[in-house]
C-alpha positions as CSV (number, residue, x, y, z in Angstrom):
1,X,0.0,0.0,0.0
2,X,1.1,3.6,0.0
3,X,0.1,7.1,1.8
4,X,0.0,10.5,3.3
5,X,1.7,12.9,5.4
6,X,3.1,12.5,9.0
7,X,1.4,14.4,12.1
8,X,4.3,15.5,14.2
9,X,7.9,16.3,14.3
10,X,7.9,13.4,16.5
11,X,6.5,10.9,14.2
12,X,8.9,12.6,11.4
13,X,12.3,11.8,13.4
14,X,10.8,8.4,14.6
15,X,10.7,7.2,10.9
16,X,14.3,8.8,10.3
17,X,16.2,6.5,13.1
18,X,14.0,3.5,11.3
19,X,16.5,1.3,9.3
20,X,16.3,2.1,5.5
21,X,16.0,-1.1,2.7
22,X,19.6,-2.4,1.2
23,X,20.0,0.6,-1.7
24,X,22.0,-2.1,-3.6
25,X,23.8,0.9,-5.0
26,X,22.4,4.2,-7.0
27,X,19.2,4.4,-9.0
28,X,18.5,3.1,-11.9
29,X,18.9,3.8,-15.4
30,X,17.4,1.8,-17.5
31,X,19.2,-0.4,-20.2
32,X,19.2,0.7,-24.0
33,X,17.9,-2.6,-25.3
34,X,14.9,-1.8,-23.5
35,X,14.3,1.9,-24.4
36,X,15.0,0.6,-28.1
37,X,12.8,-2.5,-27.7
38,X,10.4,0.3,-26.3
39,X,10.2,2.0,-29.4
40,X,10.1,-0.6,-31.6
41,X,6.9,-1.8,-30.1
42,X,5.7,1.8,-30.0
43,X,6.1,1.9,-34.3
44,X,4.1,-1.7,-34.5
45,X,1.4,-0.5,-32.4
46,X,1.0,2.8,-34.4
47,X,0.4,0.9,-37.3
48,X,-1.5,-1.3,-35.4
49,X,-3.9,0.9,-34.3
50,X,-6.7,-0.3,-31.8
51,X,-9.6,-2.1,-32.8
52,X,-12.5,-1.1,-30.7
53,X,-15.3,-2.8,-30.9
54,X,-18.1,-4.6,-28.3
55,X,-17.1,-4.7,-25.0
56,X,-17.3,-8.9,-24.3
57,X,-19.7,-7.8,-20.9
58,X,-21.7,-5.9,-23.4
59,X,-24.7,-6.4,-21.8
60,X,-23.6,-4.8,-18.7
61,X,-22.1,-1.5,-20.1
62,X,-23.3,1.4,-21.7
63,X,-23.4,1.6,-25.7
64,X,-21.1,4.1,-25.7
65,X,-18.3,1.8,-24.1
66,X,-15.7,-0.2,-27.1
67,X,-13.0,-2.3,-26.0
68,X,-10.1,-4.0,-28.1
69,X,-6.6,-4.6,-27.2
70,X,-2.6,-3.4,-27.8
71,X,0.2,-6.3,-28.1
72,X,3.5,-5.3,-25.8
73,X,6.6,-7.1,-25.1
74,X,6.9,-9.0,-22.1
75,X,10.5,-8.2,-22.2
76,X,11.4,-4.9,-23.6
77,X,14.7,-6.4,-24.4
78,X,13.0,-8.6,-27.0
79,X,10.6,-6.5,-28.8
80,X,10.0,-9.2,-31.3
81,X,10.0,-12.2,-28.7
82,X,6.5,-13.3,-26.9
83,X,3.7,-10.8,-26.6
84,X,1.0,-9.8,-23.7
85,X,-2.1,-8.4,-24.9
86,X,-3.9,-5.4,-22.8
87,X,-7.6,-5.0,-23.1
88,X,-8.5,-1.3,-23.2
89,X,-11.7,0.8,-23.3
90,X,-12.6,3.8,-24.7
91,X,-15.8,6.3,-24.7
92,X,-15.0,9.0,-27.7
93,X,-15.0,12.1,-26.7
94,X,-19.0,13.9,-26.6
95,X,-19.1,17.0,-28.2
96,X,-21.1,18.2,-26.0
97,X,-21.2,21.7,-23.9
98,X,-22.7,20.7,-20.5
99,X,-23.4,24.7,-20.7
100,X,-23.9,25.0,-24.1
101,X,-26.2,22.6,-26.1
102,X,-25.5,24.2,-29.4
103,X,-21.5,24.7,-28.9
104,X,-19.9,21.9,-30.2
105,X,-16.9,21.1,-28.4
106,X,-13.1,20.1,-30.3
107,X,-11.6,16.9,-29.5
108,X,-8.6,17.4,-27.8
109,X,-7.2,13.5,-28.0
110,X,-7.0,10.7,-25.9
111,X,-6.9,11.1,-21.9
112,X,-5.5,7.7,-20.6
113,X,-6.2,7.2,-16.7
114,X,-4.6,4.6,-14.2
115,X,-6.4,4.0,-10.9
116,X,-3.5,2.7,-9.1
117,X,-2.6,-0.2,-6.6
118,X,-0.7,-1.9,-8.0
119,X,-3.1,-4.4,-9.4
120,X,-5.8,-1.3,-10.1
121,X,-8.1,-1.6,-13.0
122,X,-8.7,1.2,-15.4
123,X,-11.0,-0.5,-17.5
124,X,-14.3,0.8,-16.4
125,X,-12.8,4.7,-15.9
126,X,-14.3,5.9,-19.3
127,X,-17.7,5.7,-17.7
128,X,-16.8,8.3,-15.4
129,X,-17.6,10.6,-18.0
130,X,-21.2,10.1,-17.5
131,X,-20.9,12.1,-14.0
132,X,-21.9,15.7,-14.1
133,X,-18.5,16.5,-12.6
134,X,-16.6,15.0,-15.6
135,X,-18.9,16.2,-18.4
136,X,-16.6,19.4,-19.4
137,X,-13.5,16.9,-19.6
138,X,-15.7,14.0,-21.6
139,X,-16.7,16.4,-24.1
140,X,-13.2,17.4,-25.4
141,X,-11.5,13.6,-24.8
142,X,-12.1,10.3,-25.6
143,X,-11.7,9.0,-21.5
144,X,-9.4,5.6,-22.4
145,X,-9.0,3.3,-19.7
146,X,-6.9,-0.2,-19.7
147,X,-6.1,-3.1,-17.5
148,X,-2.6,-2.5,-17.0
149,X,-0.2,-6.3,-17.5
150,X,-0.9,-8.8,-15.4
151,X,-4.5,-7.0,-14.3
152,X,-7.3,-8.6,-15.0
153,X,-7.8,-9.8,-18.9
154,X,-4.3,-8.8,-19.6
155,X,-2.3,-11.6,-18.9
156,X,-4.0,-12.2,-15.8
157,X,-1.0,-13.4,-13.1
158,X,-1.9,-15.4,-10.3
159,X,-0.2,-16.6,-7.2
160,X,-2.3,-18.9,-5.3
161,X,-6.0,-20.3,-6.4
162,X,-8.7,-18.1,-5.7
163,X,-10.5,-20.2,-4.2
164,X,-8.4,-20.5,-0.7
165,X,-7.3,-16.4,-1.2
166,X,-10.3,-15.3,1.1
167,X,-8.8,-16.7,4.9
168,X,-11.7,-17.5,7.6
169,X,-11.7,-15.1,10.5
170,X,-8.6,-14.1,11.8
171,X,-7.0,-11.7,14.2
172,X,-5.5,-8.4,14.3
173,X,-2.9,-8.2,16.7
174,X,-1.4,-4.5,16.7
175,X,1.6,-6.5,19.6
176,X,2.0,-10.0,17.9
177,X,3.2,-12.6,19.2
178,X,6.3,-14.5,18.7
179,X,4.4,-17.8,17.4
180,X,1.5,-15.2,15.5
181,X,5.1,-13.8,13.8
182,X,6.3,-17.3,12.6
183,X,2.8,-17.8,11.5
184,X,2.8,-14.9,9.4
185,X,6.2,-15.6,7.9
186,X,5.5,-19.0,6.6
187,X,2.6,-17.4,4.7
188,X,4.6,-15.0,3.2
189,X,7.2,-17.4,2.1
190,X,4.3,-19.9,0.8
191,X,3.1,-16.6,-1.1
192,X,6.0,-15.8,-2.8
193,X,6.6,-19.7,-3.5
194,X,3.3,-19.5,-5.2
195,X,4.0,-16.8,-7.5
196,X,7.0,-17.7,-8.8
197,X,5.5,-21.4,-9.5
198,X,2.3,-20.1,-11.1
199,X,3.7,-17.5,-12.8
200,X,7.7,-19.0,-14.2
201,X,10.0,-16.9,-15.7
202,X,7.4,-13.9,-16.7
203,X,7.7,-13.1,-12.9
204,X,10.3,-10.6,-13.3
205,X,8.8,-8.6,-16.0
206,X,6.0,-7.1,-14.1
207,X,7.2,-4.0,-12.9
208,X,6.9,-0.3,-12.8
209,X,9.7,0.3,-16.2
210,X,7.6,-2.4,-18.4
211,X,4.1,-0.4,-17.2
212,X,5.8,2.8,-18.1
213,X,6.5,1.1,-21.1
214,X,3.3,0.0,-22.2
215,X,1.7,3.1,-21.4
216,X,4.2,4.7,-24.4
217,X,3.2,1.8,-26.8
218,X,-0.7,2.6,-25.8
219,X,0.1,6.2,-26.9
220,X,1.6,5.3,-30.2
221,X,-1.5,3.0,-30.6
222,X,-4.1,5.5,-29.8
223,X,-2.5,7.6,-32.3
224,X,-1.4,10.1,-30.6
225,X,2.4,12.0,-30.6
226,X,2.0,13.2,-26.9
227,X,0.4,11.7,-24.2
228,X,-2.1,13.2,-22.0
229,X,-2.4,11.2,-18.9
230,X,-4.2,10.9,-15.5
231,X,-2.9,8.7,-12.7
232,X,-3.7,8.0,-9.3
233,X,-2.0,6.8,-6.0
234,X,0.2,4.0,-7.8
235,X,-0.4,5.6,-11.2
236,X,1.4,8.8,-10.1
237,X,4.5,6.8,-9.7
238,X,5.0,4.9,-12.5
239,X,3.2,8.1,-14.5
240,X,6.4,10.0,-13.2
241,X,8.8,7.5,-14.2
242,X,7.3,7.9,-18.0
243,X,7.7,11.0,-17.4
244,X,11.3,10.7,-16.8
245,X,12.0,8.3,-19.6
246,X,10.0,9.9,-22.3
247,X,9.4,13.7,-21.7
248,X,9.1,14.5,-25.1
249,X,6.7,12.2,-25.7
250,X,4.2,14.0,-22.9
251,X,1.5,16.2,-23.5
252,X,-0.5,16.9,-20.0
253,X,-0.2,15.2,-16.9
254,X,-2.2,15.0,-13.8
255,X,-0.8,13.4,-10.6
256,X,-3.3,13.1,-8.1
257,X,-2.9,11.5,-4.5
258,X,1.0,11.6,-5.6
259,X,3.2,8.5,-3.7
260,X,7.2,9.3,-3.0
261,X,8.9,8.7,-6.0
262,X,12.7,9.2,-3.9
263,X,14.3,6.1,-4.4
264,X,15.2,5.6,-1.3
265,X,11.9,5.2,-0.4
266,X,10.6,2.9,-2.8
267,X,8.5,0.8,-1.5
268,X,10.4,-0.5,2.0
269,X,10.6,3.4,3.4
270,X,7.2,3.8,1.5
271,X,5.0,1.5,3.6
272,X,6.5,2.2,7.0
273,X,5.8,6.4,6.0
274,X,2.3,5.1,5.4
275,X,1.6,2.9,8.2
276,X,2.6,6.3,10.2
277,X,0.4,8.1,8.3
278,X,-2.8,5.6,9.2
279,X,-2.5,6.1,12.4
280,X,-3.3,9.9,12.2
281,X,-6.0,9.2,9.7
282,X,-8.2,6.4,11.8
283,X,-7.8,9.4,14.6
284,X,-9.6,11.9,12.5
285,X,-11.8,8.9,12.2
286,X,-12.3,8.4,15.8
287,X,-13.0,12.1,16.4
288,X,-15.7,12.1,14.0
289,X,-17.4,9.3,15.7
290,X,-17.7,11.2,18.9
291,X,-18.8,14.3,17.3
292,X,-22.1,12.3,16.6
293,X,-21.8,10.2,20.2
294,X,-25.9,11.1,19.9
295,X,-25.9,9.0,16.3
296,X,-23.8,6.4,17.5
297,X,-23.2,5.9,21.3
298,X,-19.7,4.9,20.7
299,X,-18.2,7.4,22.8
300,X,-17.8,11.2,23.4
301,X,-13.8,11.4,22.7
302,X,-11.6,9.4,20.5
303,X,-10.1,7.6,23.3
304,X,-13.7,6.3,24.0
305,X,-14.8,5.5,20.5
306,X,-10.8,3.6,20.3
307,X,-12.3,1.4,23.6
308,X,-15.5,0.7,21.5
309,X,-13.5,-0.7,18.9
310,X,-11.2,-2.5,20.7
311,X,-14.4,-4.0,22.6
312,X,-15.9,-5.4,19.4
313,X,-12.5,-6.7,18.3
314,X,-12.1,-8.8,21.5
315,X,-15.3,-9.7,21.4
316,X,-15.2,-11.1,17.3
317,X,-12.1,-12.4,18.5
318,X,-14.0,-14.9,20.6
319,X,-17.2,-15.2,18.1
320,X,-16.6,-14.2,14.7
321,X,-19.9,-12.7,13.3
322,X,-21.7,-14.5,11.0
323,X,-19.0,-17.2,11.5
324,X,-17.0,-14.7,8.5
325,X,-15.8,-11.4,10.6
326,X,-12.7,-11.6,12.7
327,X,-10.7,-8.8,14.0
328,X,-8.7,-8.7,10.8
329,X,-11.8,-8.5,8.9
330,X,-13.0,-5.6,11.3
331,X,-9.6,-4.3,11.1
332,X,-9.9,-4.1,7.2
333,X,-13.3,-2.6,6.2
334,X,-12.3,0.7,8.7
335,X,-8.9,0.9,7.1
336,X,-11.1,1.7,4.2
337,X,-12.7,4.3,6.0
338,X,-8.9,6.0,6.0
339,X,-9.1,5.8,2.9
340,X,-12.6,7.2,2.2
341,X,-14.7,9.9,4.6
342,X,-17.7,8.8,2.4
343,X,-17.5,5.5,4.2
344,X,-17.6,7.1,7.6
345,X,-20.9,6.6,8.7
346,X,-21.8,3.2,7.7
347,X,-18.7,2.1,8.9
348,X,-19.6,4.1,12.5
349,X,-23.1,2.7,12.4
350,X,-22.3,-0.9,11.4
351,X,-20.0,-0.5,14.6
352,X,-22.6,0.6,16.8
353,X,-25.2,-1.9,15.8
354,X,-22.7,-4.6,16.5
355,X,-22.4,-3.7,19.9
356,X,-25.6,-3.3,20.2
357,X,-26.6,-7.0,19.1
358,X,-27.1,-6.7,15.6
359,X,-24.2,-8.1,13.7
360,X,-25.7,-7.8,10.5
361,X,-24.5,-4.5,9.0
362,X,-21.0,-5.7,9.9
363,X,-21.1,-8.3,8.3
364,X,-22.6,-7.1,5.3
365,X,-19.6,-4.4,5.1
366,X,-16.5,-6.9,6.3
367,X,-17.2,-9.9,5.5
368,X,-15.5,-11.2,2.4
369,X,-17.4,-11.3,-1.1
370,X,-16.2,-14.8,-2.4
371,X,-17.7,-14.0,-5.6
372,X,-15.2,-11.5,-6.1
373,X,-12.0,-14.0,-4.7
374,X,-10.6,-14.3,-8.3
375,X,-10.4,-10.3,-9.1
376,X,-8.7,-9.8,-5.5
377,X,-6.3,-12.9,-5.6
378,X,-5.3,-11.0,-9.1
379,X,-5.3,-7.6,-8.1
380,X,-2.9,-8.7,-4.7
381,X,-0.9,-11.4,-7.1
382,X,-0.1,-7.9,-9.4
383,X,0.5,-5.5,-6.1
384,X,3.3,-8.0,-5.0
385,X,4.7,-8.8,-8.0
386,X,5.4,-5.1,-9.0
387,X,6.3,-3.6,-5.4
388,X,8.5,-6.8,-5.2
389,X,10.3,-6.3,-8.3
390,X,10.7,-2.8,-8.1
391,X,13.3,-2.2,-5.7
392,X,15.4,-3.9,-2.6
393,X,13.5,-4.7,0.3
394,X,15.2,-6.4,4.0
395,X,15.4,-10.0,3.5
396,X,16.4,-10.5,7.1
397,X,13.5,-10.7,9.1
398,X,14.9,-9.0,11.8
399,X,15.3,-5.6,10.4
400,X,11.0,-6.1,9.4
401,X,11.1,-7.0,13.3
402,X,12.9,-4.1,14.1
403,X,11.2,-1.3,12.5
404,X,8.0,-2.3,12.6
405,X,8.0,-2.9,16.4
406,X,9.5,0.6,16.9
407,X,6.6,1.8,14.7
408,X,3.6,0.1,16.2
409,X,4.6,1.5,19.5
410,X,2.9,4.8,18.0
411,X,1.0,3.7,15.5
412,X,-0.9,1.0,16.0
413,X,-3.7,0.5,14.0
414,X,-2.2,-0.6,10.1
415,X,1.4,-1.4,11.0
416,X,1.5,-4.8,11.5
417,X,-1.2,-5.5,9.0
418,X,0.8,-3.8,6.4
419,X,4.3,-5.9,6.9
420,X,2.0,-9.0,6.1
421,X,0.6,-7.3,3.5
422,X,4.1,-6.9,2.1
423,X,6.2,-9.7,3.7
424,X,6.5,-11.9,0.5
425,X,9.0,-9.5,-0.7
426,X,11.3,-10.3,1.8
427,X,11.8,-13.7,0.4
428,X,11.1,-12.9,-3.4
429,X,12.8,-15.4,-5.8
430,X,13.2,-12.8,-8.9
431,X,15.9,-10.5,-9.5
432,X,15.3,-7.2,-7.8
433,X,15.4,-4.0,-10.4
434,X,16.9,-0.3,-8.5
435,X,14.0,2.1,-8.8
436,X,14.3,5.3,-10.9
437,X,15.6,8.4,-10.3
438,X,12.5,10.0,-11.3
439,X,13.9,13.5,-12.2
440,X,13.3,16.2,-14.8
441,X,15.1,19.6,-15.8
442,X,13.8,22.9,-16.6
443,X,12.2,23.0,-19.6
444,X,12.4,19.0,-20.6
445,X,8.7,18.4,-19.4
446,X,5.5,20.0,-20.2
447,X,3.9,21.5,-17.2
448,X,2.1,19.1,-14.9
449,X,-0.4,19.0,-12.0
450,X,-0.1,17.4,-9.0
451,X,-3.1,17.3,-6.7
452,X,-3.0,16.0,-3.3
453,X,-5.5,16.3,0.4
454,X,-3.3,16.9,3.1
455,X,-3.9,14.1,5.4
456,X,-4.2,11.6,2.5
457,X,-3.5,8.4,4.5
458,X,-2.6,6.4,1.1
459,X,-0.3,8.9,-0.3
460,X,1.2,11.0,2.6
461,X,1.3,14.1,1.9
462,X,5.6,14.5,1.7
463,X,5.2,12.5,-1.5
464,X,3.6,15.0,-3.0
465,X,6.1,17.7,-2.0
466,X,8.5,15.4,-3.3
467,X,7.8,14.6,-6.8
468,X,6.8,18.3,-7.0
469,X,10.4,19.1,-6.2
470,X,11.6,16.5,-9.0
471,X,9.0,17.0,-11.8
472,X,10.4,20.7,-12.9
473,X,7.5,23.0,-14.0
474,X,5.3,21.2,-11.6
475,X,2.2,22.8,-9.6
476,X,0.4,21.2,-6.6
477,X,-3.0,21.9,-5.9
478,X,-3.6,21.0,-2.1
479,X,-7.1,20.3,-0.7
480,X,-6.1,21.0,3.0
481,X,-7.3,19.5,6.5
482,X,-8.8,17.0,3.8
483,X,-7.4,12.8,3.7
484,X,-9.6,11.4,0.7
485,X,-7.6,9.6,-1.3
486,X,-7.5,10.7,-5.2
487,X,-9.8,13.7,-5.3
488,X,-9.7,14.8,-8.5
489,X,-13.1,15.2,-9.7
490,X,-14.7,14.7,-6.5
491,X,-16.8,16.9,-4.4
492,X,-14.6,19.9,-4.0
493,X,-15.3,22.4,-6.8
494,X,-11.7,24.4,-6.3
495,X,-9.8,21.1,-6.8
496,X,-12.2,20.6,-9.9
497,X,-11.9,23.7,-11.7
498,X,-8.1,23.9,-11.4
499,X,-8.5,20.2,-13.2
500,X,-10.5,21.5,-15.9
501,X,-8.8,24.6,-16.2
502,X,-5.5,22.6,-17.0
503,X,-6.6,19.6,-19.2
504,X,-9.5,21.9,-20.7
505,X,-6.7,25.3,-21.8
506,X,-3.5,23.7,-20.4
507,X,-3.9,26.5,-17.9
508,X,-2.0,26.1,-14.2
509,X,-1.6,28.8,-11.2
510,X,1.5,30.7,-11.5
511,X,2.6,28.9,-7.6
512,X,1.2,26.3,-5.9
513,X,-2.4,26.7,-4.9
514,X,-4.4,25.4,-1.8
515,X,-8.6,24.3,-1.6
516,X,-10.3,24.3,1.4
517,X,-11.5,20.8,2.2
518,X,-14.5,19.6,1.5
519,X,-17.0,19.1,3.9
520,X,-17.2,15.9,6.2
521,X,-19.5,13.5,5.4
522,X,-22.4,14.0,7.6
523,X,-24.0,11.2,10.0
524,X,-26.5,8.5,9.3
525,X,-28.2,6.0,11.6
């Protein structure tokens, strides 16, 4: 996972003393036989084109919705060797004023858009141009969305079957123990077992270089000499590294909920900066729940409504409800609510109902959806695989120990579900890549836009400083006192007309800009 800024100078210095990952030397730049196998592929796919046509879930999806596919590489190094196809949708661009019913509005290109994750699927995002929000921007671009290599229908990778990826109840601890640590590490080792068996040699290529990659041979595909691009949380990493490996090849870019890009932080540094950053998010949580005690009855402070929680944790501990919710499934549907303010209040009143005798609700929102097992057994296969082949992580369980004990003694609530999250790539069996130096000089990059909320508990807010600091000609927008993860065209109008006003007229503030947040969400029984 990834996320947003730290609370406190003394949460700032703790994560300075923690141990770094192995830097295995400086970062990288990427071999020759891949930037040439890169452009190779680029010149087949523009003659290629894309063939949209039906969507094969038709009869689910608007009319307006085509779908077809663009061949890559799996190895850049062999442009002509063995070829992944990615499926990618497309809603032409409207015409249509939102304003204006007889303006007629000029197509601008292509706007490609990348969710995230790792693992995220883009396929769907065109649709978001039937949202009144996104009318302005669907009326000048086609919205193109994709599932990225490995996601999905695009050479779908897999590291255990789905059928055993959804675990029965299980705890939480935030102070495991020993034998609960040994537990955990045979899993993680069994994980990473599993995806280099089910997946062989085509492990290594899924990574954030070959995703940058494709996203140039999807230009050349779509037709277009300069990419204008959109990518969130995950996607305004790997957005930034083609940015860095193919300036001239960009049009407009927007960065929204931006992660670290520094090197040294990628991904080891990363996840401990965002398990930090949880902690200060589920408090703005917990503080909201006792503004609305007279909704709820879970407390009238945050240290009440934290002993409510902890109450139904012990207490699913002993029972699980609906023989499907543990404390790791409780723990999980409110780290979504750090995520999310719109989930809030069903989160708070699915809570309260438990404690009051009705586990229902609860279960409803926590319990696993086993319909859904294969999507999340791919999306977490792809999150490993890339974060894992990325860049050097410890592969001595002791500095994971280490660090994470430190950590937990502060912030409690995500750090020790995050190293299991993550653990596999301690023992990963594929060569490890050095991340890169994602870096451009003045005038080498079009100007881009980087949005970010300042308590962002997926993206802390640093990153954003950060890439800002790299990406010359940059400009962040900051929603501030807000943590929503990826806010562009969401509910704050300021964050949305300085999105408009940019991929509408290529138009940016002269300095960085700020929003007040948006509003919180408001309570519901």
């Amino acid at each position: 996972m990834r996320a947003a800024a730290l609370y406190s100078a003394a949460g700032s210095l703790l994560l300075t003393t923690l141990a770094a990952a192995p830097a295995d030397g400086t970062p990288a730049r990427p071999g020759l036989a891949e930037r040439a196998g890169t452009a190779i592929a680029a010149a087949h796919a523009r003659l290629a084109g894309v063939d949209f046509g039906t969507c094969s879930d038709a009869q689910d999806m608007p009319g307006t919705l085509e779908c077809g596919t663009v061949s890559v590489p799996l190895d850049y190094a062999q442009p002509n060797g063995k070829q992944i196809k990615l499926t990618v949708s497309r809603v032409p661009a409207t015409h249509k004023d939102p304003h204006n019913s007889k303006r007629r509005v000029p197509r601008q290109g292509a706007l490609v858009f990348n969710p995230g994750g790792p693992g995220g699927d883009g396929l769907y995002f065109p649709l978001i141009g039937f949202m009144p929000q996104w009318k302005r921007i669907a009326a000048a671009y086609d919205l193109v969305g994709y599932s990225p290599r490995g996601v999905g229908r695009s050479a779908p990778l897999s590291c255990q079957d789905p059928a055993h990826f959804f675990k029965g109840p299980r705890p939480s601890p935030t102070h495991p123990s020993e034998s609960y640590k040994k537990e955990r590490i045979a899993e993680a080792k069994a994980y990473a077992r599993g995806c280099a068996r089910r997946a062989g040699s085509a492990l290594r290529y899924y990574n954030s270089l070959n995703n940058a990659r494709d996203l140039d041979v999807l230009r050349a595909a779509l037709g277009e000499d300069r990419l204008t691009f959109m990518g969130a949380s995950y996607g305004t990493y790997f957005g930034a590294v083609y940015a860095s490996l193919f300036p001239s090849h960009v049009r407009r870019m927007v960065f929204d909920s931006a992660v670290n890009p520094d090197p040294e932080q990628v991904w080891y540094r990363d996840n401990l900066g965002q398990s930090a950053a949880f902690e200060g998010r589920w408090a703005d949580f917990r503080e909201w729940i006792a503004e609305h005690d007279d909704v709820y009855g879970l407390g009238r402070t945050a240290a009440a409504v934290q002993r409510s929680y902890e109450k139904a944790s012990a207490r699913l501990a002993a029972a699980p409800a609906g023989g499907k919710v543990g404390p790791g499934q409780l723990q999980g549907a409110f780290l979504t609510a750090g995520y999310y303010d719109d989930y809030w209040p069903q989160r708070a009143q699915a809570l309260s109902a438990y404690l009051k005798g009705d586990p229902k609700p609860l279960v409803e929102q926590a319990g696993p959806v086993r319909e859904a097992a294969a999507e999340a057994e791919n999306s977490s296969a792809v999150y490993t695989a890339v974060e894992c082949n990325d860049a050097s992580w410890p592969t001595d369980w002791r500095v994971w120990d280490r660090d994470n004990t430190r950590l937990a003694r502060v912030a409690p609530f995500e750090t020790w579900e995050n190293v299991w999250m993550n653990l596999p790539c301690a023992y990963w069996p594929t060569p490890r890549q050095r991340p890169v130096d994602v870096r451009t000089g003045p005038g080498e990059l079009p100007p881009t836009l980087i949005l970010a909320a300042e308590r962002d508990a997926a993206a802390p807010y640093e990153g954003a400083l950060e890439l800002n600091r790299r990406l010359s000609g940059s400009v962040l927008v900051t929603e501030r006192d807000a943590g929503t993860h990826g806010i562009a065209g969401g509910p704050n109008q300021c964050v949305n007309a300085y999105l408009d006003a940019y991929l509408l007229e290529g138009r940016l503030p002269e300095r960085h800009a700020g929003c007040a947040g948006h509003a919180a969400p408001s309570a519901s029984r």
